[in-house]
C-alpha positions as CSV (number, residue, x, y, z in Angstrom):
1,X,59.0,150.4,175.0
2,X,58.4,147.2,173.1
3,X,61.2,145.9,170.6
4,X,59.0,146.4,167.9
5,X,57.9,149.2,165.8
6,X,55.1,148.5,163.9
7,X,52.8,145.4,162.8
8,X,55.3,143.6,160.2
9,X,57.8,143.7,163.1
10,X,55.7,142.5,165.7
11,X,54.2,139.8,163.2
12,X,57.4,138.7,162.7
13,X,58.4,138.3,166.5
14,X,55.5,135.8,166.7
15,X,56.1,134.3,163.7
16,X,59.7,133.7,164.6
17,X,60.0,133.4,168.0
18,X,56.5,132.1,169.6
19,X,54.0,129.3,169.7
20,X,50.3,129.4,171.0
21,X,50.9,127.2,174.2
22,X,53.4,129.9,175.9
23,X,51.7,133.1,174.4
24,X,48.0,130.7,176.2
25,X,50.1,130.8,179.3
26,X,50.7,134.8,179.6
27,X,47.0,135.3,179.1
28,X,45.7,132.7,182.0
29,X,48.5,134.8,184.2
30,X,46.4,137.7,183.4
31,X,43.2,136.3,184.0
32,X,41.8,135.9,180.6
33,X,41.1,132.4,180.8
34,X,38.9,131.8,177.3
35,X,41.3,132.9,174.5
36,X,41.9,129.8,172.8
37,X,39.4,128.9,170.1
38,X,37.9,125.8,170.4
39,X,40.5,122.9,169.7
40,X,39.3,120.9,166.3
41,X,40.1,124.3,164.9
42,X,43.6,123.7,163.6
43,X,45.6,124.1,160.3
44,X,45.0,122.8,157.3
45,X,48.7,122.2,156.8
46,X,50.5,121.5,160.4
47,X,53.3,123.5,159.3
48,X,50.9,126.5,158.6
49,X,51.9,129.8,161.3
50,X,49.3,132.7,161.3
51,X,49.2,136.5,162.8
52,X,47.3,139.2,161.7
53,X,44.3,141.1,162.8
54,X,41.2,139.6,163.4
55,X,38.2,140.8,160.4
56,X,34.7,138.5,162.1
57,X,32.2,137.7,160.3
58,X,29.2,136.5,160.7
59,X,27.4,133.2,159.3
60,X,23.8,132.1,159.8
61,X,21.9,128.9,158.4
62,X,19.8,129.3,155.2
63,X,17.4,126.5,153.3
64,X,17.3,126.4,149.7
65,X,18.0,129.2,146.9
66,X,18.0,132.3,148.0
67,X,17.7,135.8,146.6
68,X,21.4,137.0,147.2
69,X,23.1,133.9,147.5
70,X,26.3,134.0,149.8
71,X,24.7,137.5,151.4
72,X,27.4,139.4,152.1
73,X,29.8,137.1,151.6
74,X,31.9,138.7,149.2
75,X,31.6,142.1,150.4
76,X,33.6,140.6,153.4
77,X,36.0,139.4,151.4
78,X,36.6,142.4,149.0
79,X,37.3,144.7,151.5
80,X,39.7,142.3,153.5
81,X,42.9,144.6,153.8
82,X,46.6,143.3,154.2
83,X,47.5,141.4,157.7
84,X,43.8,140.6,158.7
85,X,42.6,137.1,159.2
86,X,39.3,136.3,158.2
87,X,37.3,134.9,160.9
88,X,33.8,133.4,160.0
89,X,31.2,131.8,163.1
90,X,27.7,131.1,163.0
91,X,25.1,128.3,161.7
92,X,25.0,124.7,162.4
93,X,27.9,123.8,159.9
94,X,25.6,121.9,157.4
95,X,28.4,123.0,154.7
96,X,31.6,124.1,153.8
97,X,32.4,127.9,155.3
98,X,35.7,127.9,152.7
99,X,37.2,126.9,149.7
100,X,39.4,127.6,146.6
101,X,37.8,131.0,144.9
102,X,37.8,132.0,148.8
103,X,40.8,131.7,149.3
104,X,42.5,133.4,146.1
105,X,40.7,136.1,146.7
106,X,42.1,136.9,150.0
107,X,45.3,135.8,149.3
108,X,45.2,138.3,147.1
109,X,43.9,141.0,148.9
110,X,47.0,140.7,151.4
111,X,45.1,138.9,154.0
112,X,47.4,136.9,156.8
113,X,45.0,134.0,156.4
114,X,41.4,132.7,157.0
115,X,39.7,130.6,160.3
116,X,36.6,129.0,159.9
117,X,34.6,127.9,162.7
118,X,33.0,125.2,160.6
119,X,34.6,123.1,157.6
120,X,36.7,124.1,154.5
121,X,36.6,122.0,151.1
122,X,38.5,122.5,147.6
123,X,41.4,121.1,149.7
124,X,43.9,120.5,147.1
125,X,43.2,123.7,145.5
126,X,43.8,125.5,149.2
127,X,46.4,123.9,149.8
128,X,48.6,124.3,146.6
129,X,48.7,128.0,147.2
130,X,50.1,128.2,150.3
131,X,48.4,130.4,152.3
132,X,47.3,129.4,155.7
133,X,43.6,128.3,156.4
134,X,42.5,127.0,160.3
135,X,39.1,125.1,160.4
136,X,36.8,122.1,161.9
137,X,38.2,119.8,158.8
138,X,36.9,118.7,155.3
139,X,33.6,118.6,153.8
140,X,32.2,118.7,150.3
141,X,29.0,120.4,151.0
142,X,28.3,123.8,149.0
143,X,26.8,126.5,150.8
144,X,24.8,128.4,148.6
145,X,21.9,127.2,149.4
146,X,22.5,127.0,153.1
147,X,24.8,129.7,155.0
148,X,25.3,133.2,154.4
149,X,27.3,135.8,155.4
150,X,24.9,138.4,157.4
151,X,27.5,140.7,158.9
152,X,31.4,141.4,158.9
153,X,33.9,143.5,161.0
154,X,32.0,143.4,164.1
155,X,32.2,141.0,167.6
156,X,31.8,137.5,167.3
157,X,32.4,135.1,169.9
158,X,33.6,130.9,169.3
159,X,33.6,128.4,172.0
160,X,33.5,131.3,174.7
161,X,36.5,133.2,173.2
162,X,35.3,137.3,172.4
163,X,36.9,138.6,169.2
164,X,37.0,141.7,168.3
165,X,37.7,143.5,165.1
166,X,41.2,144.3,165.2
167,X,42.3,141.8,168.3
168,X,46.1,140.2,167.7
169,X,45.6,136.6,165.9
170,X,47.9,133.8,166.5
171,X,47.5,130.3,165.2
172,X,49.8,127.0,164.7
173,X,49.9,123.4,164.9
174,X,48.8,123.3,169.1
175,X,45.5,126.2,167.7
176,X,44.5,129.8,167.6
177,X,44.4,132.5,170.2
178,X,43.0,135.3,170.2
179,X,44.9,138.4,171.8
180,X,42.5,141.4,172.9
181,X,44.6,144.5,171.5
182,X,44.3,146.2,175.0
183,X,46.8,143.3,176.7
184,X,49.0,142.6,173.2
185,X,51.6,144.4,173.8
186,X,52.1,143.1,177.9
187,X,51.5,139.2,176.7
188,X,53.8,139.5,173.6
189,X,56.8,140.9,175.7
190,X,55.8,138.3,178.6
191,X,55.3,136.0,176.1
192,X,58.8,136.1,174.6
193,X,60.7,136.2,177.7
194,X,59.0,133.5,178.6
195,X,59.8,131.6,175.3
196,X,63.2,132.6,175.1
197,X,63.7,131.5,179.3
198,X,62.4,127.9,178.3
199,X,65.2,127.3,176.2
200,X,67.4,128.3,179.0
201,X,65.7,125.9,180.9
202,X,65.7,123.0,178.3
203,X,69.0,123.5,177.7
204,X,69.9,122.8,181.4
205,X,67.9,119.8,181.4
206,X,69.2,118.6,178.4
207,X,72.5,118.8,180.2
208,X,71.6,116.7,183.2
209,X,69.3,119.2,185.5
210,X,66.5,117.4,186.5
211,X,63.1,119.1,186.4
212,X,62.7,119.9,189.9
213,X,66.1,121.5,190.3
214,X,65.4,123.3,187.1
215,X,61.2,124.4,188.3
216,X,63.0,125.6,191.5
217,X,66.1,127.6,189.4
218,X,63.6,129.0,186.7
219,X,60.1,128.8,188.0
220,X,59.2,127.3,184.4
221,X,58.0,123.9,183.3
């Protein structure tokens, strides 16, 4: 039985315990090689942690005004429900994907945080409310008048990585992976043996072990 009982606790394992790099390592042991989004992807604060379950959606390009501007966009967003990360793909990232308004709204809808495969902007008004947001970097550009949201709360896939509604989310200062919910609950106990065995080990290096003694002891590096 896995040490934890529901979502906050297992939220709060990660959040406590883990980092991407180790939970990355479980996964390739299991054969799923392409969980790790792509790697400008990263925090807009580099102390930022995220978990939650993944909510896609999906983006495409647009060229001037447009009838219902955004498109779906803030359907997606009203229904967001407490612990999911946003996750937006799609389009050529002419524009910013996120920003301020975006952001309160899901931060107050519960939401564990936003990812944007593309850019954010509004970044001192992100930023002051302390809620974390992963994406390609800064960019002033509206999108109004050249994205949309088309679809939410259905597959996507970024860089090769398959998300599904749902999936385990991970993210902090080294990325994000994504966790498929059939394997979660194998890579998060692997995971945190693992984690909890490398202090073991750096520990006995830190005491004078050197790092083939301690690879041959352990079987970590």
């Amino acid at each position: 039985m896995p040490e934890w009982k529901n979502d906050d606790e297992l939220f709060a394992l990660i959040k406590n315990e883990l980092y991407t790099p180790v939970v990355g390592d479980i996964l390739d042991e299991l054969g799923c090689y392409h969980q790790i989004l792509p790697q400008p992807i990263q925090p807009i604060r580099t102390e930022d942690k995220l978990t939650g379950r993944a909510m896609p959606a999906v983006m495409i390009d647009v060229y001037g005004p447009q009838k219902k501007p955004f498109g779906k966009l803030t359907e997606a967003l009203d229904q967001l429900q407490k612990d999911e990360v946003y996750i937006a793909s799609g389009g050529d990232m002419r524009c910013a994907y996120w920003g301020e308004i975006l952001t309160a709204t899901a931060r107050n809808r519960g939401a564990a945080g936003a990812i944007v495969n593309g850019f954010h902007r509004d970044t001192p008004q992100v930023m002051e409310q302390n809620w974390p947001v992963f994406s390609r970097g800064r960019f002033a550009q509206d999108s109004s008048v050249r994205t949309q949201v088309v679809d939410y709360r259905c597959p996507i896939e970024i860089g090769g990585v398959w998300i599904e509604p749902g999936d385990l989310v991970f993210g902090d200062l080294d990325g994000v992976v994504i966790i498929p919910k059939k394997h979660e609950v194998e890579v998060i106990e692997k995971a945190l043996t693992k984690a909890r065995a490398e202090k073991t080990v750096r520990h006995a290096i830190d005491n004078g072990m050197s790092a083939t003694d301690a690879f041959a002891k352990y079987g970590i590096l």
